[in-house]
VEXLUMBA-859819 format. One record per atom (N, C-alpha, C, O): residue number from 0; chain; residue in three letters; y negated, x negated, z negated; atom name. Coordinates in steps of 0.05 Angstrom, whole numbers, plus 5000, padded with zeros to 4 digits. Each point is the difference from the previous one (the first is absolute). Layout:
! residues N
rec kelo = NUM finu = A zami = ALA yy = Y xx = X zz = Z marti = CA
...
***
This chain:
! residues 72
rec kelo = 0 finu = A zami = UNK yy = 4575 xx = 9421 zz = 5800 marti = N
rec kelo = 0 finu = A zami = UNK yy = 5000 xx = 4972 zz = 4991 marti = CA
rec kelo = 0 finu = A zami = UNK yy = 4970 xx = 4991 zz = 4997 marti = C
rec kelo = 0 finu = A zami = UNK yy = 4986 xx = 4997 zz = 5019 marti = O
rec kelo = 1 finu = A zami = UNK yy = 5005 xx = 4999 zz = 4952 marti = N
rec kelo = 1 finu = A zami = UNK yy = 4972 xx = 4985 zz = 4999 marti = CA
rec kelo = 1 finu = A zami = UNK yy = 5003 xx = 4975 zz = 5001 marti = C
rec kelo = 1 finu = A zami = UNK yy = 5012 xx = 4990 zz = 4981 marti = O
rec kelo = 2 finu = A zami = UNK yy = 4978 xx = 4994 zz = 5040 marti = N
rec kelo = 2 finu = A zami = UNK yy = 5002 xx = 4974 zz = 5011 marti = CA
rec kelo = 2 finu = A zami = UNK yy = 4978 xx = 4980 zz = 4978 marti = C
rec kelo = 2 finu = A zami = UNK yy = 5005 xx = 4976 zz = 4999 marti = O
rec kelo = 3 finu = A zami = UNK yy = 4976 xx = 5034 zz = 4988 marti = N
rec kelo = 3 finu = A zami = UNK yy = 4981 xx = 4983 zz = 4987 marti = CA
rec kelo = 3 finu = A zami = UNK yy = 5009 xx = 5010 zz = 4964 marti = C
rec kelo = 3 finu = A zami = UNK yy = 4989 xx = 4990 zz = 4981 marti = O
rec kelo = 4 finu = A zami = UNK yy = 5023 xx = 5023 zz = 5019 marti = N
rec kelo = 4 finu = A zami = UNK yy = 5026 xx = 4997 zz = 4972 marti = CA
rec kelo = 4 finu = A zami = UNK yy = 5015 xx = 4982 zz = 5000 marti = C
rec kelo = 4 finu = A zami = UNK yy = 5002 xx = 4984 zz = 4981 marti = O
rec kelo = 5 finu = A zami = UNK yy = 5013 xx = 5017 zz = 5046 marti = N
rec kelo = 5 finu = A zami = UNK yy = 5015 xx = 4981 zz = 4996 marti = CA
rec kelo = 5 finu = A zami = UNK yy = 4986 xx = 4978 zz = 4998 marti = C
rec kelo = 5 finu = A zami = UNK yy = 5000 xx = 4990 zz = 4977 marti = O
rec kelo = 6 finu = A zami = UNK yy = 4987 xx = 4997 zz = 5041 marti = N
rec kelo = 6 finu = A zami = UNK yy = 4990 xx = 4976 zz = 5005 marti = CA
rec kelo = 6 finu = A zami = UNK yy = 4991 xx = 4989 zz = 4966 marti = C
rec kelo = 6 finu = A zami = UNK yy = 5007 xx = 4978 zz = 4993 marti = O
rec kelo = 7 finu = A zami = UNK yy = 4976 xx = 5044 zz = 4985 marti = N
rec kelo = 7 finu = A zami = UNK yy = 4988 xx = 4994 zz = 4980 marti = CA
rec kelo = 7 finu = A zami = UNK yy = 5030 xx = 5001 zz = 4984 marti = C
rec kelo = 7 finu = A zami = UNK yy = 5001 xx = 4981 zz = 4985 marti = O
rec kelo = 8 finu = A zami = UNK yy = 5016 xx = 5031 zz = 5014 marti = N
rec kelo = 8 finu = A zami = UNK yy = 5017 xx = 4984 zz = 4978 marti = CA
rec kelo = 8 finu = A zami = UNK yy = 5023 xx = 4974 zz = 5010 marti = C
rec kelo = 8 finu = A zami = UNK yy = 5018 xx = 4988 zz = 4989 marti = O
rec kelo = 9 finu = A zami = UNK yy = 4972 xx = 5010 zz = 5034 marti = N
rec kelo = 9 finu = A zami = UNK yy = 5018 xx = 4972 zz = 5013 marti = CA
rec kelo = 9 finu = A zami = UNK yy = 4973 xx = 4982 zz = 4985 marti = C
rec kelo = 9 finu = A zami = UNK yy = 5008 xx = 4985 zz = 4982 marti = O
rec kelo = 10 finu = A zami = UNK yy = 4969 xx = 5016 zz = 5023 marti = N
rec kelo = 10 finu = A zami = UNK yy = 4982 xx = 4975 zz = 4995 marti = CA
rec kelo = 10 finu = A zami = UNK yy = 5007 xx = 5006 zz = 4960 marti = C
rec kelo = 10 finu = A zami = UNK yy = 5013 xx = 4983 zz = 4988 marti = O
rec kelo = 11 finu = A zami = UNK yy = 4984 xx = 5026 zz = 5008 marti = N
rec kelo = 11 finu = A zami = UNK yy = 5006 xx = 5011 zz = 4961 marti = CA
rec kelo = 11 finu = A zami = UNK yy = 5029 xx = 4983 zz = 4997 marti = C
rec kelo = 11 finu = A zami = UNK yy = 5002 xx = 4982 zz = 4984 marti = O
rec kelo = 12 finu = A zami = UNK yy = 5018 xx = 5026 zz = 5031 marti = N
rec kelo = 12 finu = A zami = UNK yy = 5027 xx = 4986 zz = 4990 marti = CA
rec kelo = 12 finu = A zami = UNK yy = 4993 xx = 4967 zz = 5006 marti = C
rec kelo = 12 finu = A zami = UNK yy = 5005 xx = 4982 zz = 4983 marti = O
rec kelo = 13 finu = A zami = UNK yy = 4984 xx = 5013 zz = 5038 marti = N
rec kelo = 13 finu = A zami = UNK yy = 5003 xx = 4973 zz = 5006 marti = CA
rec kelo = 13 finu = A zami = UNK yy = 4973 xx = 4985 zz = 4979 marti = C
rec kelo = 13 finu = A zami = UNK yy = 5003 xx = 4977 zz = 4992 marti = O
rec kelo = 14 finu = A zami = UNK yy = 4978 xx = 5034 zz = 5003 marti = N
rec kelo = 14 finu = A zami = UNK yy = 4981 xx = 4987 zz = 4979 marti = CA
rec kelo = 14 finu = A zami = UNK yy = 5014 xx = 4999 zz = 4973 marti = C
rec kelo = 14 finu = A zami = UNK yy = 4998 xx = 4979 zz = 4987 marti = O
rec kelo = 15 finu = A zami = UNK yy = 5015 xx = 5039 zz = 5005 marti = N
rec kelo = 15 finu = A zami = UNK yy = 5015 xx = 4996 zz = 4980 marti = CA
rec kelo = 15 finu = A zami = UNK yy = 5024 xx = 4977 zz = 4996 marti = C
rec kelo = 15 finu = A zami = UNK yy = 5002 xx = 4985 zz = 4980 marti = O
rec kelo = 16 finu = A zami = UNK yy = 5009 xx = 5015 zz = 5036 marti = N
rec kelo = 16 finu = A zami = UNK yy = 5022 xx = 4975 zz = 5015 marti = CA
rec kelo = 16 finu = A zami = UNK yy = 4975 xx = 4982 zz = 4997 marti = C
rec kelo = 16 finu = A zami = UNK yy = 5000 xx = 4991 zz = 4976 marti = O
rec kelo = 17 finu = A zami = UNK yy = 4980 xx = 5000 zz = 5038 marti = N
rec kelo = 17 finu = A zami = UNK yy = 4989 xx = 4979 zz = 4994 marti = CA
rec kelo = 17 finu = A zami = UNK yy = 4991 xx = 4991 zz = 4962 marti = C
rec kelo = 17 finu = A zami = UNK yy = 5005 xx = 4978 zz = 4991 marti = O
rec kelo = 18 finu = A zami = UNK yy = 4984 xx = 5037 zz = 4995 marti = N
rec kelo = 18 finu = A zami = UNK yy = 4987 xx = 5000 zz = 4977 marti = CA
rec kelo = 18 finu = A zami = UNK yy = 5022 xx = 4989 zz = 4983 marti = C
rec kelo = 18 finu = A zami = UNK yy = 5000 xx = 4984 zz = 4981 marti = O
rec kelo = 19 finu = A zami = UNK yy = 5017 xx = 5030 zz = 5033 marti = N
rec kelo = 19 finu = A zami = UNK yy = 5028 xx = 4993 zz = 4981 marti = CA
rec kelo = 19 finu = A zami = UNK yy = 5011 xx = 4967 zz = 4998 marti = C
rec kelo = 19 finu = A zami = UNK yy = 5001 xx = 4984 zz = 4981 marti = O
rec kelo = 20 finu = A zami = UNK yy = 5007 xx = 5012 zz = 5052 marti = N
rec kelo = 20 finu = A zami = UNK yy = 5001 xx = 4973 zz = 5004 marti = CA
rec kelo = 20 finu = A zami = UNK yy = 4986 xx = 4985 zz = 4993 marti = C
rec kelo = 20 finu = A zami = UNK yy = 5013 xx = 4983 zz = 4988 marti = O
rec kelo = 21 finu = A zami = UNK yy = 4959 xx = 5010 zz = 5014 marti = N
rec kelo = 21 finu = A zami = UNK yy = 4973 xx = 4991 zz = 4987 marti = CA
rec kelo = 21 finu = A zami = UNK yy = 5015 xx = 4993 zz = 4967 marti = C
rec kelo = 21 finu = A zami = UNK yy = 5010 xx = 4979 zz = 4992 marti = O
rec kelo = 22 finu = A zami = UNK yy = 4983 xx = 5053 zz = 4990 marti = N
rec kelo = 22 finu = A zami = UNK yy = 5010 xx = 4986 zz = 4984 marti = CA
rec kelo = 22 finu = A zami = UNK yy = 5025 xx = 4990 zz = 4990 marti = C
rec kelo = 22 finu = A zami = UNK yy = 4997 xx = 4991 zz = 4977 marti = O
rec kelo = 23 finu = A zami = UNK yy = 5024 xx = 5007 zz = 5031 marti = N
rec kelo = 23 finu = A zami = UNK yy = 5018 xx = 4986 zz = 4996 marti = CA
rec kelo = 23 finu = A zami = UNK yy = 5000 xx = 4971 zz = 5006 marti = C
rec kelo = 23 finu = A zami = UNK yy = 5017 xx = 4985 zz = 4990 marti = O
rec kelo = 24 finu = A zami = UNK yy = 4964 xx = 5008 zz = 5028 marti = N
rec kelo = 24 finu = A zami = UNK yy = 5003 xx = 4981 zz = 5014 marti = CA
rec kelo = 24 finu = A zami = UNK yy = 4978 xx = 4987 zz = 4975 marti = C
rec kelo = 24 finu = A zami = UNK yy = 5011 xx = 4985 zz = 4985 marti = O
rec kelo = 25 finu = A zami = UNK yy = 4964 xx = 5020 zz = 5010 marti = N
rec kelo = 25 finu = A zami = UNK yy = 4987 xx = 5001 zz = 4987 marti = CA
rec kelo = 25 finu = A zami = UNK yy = 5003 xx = 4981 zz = 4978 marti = C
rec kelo = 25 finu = A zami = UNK yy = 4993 xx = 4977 zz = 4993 marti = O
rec kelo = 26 finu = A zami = UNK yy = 5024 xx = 5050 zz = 4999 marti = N
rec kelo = 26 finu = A zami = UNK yy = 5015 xx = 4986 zz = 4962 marti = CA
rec kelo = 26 finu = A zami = UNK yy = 5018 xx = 4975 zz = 4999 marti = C
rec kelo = 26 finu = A zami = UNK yy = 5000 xx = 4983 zz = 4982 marti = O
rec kelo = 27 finu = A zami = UNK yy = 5018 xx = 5018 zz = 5045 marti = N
rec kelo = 27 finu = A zami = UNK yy = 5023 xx = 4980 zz = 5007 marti = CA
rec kelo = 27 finu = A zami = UNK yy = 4984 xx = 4968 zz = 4999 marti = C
rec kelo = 27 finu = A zami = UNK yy = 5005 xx = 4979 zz = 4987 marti = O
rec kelo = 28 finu = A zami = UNK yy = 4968 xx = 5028 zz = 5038 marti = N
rec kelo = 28 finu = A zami = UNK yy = 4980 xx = 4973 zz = 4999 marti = CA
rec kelo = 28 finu = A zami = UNK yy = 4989 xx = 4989 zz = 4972 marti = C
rec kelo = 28 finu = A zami = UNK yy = 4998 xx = 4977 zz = 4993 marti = O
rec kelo = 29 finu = A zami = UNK yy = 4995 xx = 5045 zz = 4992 marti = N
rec kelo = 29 finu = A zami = UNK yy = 4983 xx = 4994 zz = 4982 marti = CA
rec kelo = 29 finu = A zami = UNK yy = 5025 xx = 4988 zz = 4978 marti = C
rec kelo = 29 finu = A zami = UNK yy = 4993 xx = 4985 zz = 4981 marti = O
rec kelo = 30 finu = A zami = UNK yy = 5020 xx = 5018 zz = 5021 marti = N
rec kelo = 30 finu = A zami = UNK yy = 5021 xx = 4995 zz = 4982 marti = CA
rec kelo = 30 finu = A zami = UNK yy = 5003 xx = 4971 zz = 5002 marti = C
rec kelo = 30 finu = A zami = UNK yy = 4994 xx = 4983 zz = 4983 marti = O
rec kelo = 31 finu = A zami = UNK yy = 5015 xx = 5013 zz = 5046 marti = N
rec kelo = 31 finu = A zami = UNK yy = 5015 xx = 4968 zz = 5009 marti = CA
rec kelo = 31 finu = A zami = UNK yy = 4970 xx = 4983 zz = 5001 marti = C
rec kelo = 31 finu = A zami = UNK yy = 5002 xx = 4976 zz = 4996 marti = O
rec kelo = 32 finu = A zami = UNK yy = 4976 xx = 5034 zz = 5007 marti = N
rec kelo = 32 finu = A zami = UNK yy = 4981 xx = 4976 zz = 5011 marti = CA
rec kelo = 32 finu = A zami = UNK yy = 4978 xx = 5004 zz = 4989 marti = C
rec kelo = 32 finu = A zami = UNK yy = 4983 xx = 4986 zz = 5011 marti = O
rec kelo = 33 finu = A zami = UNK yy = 5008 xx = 5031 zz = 4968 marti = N
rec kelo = 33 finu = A zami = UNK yy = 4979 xx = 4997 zz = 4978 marti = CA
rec kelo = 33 finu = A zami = UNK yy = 4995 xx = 4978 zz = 4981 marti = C
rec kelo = 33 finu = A zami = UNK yy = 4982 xx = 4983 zz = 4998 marti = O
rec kelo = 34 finu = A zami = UNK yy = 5044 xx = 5022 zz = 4989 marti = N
rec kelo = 34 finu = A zami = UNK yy = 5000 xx = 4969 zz = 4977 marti = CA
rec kelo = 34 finu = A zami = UNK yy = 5002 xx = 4971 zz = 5018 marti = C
rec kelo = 34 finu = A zami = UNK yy = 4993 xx = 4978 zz = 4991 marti = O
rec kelo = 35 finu = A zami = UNK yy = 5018 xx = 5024 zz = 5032 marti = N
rec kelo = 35 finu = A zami = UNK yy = 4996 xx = 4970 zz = 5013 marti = CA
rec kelo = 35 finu = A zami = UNK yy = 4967 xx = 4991 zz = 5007 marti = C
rec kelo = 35 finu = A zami = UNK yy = 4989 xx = 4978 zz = 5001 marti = O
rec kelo = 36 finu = A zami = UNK yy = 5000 xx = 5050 zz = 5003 marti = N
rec kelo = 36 finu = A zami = UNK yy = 4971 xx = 4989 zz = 5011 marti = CA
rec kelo = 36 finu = A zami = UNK yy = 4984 xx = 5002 zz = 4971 marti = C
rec kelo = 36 finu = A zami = UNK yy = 4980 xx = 4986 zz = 4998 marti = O
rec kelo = 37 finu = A zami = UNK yy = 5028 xx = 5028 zz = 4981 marti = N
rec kelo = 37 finu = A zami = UNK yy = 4989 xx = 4999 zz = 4968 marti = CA
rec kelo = 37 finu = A zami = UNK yy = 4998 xx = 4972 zz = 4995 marti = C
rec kelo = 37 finu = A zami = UNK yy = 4979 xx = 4988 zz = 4995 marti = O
rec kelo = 38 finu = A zami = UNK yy = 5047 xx = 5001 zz = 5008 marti = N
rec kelo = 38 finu = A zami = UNK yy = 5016 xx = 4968 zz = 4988 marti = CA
rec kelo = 38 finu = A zami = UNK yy = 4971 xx = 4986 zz = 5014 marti = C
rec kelo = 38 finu = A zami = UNK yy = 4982 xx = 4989 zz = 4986 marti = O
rec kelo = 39 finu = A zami = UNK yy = 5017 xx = 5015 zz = 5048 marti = N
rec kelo = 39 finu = A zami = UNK yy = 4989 xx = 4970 zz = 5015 marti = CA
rec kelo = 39 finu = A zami = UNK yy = 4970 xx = 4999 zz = 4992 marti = C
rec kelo = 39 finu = A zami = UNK yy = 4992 xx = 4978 zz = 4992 marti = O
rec kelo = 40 finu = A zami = UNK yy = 4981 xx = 5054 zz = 5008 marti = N
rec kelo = 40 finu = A zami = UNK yy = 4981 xx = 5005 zz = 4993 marti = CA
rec kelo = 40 finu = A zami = UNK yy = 4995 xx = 5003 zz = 4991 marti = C
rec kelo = 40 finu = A zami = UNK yy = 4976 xx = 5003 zz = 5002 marti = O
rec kelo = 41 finu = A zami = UNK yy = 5041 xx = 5003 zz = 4964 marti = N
rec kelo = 41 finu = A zami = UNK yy = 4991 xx = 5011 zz = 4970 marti = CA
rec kelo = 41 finu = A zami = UNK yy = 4985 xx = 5031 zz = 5004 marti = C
rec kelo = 41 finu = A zami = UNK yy = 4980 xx = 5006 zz = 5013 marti = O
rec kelo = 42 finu = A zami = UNK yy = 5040 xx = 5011 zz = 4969 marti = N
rec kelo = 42 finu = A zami = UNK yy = 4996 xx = 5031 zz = 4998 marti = CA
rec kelo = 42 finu = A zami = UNK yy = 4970 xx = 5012 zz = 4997 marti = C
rec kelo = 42 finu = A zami = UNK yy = 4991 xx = 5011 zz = 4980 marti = O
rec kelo = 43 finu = A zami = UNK yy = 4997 xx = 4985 zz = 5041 marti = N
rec kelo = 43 finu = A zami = UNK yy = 4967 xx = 5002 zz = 4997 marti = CA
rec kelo = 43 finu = A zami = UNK yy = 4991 xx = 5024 zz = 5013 marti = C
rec kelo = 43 finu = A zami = UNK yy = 5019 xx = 5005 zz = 5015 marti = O
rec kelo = 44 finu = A zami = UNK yy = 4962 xx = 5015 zz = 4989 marti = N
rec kelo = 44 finu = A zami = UNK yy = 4996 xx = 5021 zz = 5020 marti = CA
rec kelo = 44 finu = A zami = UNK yy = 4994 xx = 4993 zz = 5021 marti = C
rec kelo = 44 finu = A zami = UNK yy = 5001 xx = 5018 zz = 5017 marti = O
rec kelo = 45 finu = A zami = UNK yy = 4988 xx = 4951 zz = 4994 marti = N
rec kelo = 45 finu = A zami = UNK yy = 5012 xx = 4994 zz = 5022 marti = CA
rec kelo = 45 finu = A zami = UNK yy = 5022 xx = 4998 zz = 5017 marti = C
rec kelo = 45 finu = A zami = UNK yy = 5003 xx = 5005 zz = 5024 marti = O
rec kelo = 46 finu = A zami = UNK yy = 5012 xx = 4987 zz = 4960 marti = N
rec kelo = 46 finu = A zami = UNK yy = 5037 xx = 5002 zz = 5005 marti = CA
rec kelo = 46 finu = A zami = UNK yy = 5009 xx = 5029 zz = 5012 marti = C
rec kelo = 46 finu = A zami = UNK yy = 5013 xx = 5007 zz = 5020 marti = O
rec kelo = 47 finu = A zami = UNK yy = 4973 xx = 5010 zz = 4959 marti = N
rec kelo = 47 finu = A zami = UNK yy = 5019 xx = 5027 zz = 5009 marti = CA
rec kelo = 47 finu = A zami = UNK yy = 4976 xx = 5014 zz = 5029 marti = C
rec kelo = 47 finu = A zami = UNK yy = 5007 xx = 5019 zz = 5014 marti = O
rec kelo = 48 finu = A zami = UNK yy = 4972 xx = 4970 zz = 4988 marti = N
rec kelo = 48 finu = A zami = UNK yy = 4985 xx = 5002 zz = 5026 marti = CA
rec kelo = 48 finu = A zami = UNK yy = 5013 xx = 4990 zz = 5020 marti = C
rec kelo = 48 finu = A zami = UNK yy = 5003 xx = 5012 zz = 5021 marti = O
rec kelo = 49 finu = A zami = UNK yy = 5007 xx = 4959 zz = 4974 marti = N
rec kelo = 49 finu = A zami = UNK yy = 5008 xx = 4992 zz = 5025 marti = CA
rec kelo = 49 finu = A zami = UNK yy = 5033 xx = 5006 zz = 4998 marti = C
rec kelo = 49 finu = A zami = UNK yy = 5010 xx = 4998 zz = 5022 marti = O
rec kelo = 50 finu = A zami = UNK yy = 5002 xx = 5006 zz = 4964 marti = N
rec kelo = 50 finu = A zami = UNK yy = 5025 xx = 5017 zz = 5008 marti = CA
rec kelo = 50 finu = A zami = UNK yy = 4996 xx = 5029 zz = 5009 marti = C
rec kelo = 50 finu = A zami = UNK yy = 5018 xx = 5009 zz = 5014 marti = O
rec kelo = 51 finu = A zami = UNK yy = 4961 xx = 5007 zz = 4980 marti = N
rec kelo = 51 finu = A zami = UNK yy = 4995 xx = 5027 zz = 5015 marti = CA
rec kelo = 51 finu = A zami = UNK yy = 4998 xx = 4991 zz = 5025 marti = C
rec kelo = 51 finu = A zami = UNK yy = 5019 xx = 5006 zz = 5014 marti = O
rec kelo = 52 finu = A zami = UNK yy = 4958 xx = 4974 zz = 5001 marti = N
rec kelo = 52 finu = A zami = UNK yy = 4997 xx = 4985 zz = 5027 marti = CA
rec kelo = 52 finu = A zami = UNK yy = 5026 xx = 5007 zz = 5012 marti = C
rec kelo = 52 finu = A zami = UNK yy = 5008 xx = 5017 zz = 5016 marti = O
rec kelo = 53 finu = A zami = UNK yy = 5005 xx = 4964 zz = 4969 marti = N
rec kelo = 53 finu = A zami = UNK yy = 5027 xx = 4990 zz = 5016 marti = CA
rec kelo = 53 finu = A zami = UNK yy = 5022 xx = 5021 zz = 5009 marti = C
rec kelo = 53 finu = A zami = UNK yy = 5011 xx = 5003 zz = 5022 marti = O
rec kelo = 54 finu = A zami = UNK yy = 4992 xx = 5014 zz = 4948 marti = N
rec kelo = 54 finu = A zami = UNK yy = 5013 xx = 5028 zz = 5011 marti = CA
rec kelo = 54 finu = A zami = UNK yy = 4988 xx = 5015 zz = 5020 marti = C
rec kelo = 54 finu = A zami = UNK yy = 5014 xx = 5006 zz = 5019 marti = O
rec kelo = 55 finu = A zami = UNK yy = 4965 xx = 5001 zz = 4981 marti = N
rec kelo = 55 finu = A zami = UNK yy = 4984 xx = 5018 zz = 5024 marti = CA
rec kelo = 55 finu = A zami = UNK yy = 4996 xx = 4977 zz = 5029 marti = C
rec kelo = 55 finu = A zami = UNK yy = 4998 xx = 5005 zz = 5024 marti = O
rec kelo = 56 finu = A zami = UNK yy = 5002 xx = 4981 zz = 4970 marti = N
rec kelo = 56 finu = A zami = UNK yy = 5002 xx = 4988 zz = 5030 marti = CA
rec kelo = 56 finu = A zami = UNK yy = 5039 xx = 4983 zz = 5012 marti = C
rec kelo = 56 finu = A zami = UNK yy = 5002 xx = 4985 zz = 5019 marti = O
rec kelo = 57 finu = A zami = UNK yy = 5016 xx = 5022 zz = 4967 marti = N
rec kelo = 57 finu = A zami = UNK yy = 5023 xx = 5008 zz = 5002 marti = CA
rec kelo = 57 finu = A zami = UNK yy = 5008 xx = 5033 zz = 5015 marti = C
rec kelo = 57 finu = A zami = UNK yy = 5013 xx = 5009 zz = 5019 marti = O
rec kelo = 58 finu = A zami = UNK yy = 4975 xx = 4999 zz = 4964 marti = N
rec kelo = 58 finu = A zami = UNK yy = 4997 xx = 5040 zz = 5013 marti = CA
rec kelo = 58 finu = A zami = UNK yy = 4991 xx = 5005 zz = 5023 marti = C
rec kelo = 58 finu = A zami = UNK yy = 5011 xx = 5016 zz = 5015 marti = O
rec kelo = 59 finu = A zami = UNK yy = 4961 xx = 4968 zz = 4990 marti = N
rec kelo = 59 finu = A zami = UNK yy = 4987 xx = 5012 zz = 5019 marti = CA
rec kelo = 59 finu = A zami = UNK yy = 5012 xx = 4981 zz = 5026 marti = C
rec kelo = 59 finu = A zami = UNK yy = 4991 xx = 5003 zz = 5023 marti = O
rec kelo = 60 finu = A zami = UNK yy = 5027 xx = 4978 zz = 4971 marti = N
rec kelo = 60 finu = A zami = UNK yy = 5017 xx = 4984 zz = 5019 marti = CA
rec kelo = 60 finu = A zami = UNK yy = 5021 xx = 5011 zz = 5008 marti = C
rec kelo = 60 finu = A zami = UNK yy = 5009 xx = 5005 zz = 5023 marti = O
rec kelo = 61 finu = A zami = UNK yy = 5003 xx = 5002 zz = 4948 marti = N
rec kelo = 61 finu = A zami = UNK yy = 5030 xx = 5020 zz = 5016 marti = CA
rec kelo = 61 finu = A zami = UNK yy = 4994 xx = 5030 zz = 5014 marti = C
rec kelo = 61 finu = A zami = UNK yy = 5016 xx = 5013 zz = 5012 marti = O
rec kelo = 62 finu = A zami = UNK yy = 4954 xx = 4995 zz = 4981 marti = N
rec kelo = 62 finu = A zami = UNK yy = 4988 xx = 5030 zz = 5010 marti = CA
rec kelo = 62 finu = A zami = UNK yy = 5001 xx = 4996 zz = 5036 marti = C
rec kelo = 62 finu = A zami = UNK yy = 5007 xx = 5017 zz = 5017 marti = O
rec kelo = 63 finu = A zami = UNK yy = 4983 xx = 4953 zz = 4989 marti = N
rec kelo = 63 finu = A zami = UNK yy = 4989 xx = 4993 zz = 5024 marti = CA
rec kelo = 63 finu = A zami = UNK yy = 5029 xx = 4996 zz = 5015 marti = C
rec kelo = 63 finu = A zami = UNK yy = 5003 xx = 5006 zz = 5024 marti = O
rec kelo = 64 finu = A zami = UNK yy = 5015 xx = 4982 zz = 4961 marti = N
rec kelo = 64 finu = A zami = UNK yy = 5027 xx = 4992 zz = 5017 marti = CA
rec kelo = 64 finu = A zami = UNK yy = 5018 xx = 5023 zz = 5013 marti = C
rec kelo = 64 finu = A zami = UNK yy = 5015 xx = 5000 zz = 5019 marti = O
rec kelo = 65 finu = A zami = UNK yy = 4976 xx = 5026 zz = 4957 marti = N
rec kelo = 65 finu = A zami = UNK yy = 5011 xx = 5031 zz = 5005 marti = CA
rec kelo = 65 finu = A zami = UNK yy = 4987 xx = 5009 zz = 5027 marti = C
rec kelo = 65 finu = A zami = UNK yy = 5011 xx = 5013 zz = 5018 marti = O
rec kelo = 66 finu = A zami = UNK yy = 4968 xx = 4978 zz = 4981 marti = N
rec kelo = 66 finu = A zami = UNK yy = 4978 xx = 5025 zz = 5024 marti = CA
rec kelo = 66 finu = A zami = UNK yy = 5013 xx = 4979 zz = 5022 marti = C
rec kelo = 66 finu = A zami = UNK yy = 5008 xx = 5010 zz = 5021 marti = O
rec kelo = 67 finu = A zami = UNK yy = 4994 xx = 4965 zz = 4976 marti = N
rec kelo = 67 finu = A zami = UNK yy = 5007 xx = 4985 zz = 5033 marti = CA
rec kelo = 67 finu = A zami = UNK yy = 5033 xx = 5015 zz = 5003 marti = C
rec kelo = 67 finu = A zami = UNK yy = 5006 xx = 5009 zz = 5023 marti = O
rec kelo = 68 finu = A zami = UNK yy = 5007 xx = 4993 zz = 4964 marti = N
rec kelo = 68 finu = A zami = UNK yy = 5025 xx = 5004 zz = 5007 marti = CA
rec kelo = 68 finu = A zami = UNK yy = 4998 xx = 5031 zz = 5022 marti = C
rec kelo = 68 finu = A zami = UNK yy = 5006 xx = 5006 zz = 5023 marti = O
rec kelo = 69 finu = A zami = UNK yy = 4980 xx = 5009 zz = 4952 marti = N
rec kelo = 69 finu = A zami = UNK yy = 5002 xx = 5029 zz = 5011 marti = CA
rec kelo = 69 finu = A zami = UNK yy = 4986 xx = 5003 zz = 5027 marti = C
rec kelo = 69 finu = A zami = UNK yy = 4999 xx = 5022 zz = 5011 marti = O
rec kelo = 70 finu = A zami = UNK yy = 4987 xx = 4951 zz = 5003 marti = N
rec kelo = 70 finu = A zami = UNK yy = 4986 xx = 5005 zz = 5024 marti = CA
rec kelo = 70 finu = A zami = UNK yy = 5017 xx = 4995 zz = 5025 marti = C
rec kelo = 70 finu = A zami = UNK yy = 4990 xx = 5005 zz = 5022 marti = O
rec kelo = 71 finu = A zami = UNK yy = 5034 xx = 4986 zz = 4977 marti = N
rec kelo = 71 finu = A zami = UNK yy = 5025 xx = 4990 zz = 5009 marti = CA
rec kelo = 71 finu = A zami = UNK yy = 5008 xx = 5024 zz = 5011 marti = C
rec kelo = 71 finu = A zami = UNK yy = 5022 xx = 5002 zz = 5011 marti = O
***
């Protein structure tokens, strides 16, 4: 039994599971809440700056809520 095989395709399946979720989740956000924040700030490359903001500090929120659980 190689124990650091395994270990590297458990971290490979579960990064994949994440990338995946990410984007699904991704496309689902960008879908429902792009044109509302287009509508309020006018479609500017600020707009899509601060909707990147917003998505990555959504991620790096639900990243943080994962790691507290798993310390349980």
């Amino acid at each position: 039994m190689n124990i650091e095989e395994e270990i590297k395709s458990l971290v490979e399946a579960l990064d994949d599971a994440c990338d995946q979720a990410f984007e699904e989740w991704s496309m689902n956000f960008t879908e429902r809440q792009y044109n509302d924040l287009s509508n309020a700030l006018g479609a500017t490359h600020s707009t899509a700056w601060i909707f990147s903001v917003i998505e990555g500090g959504i991620l790096k929120e639900a990243l943080k809520r994962i790691q507290e659980r798993k310390k349980c």
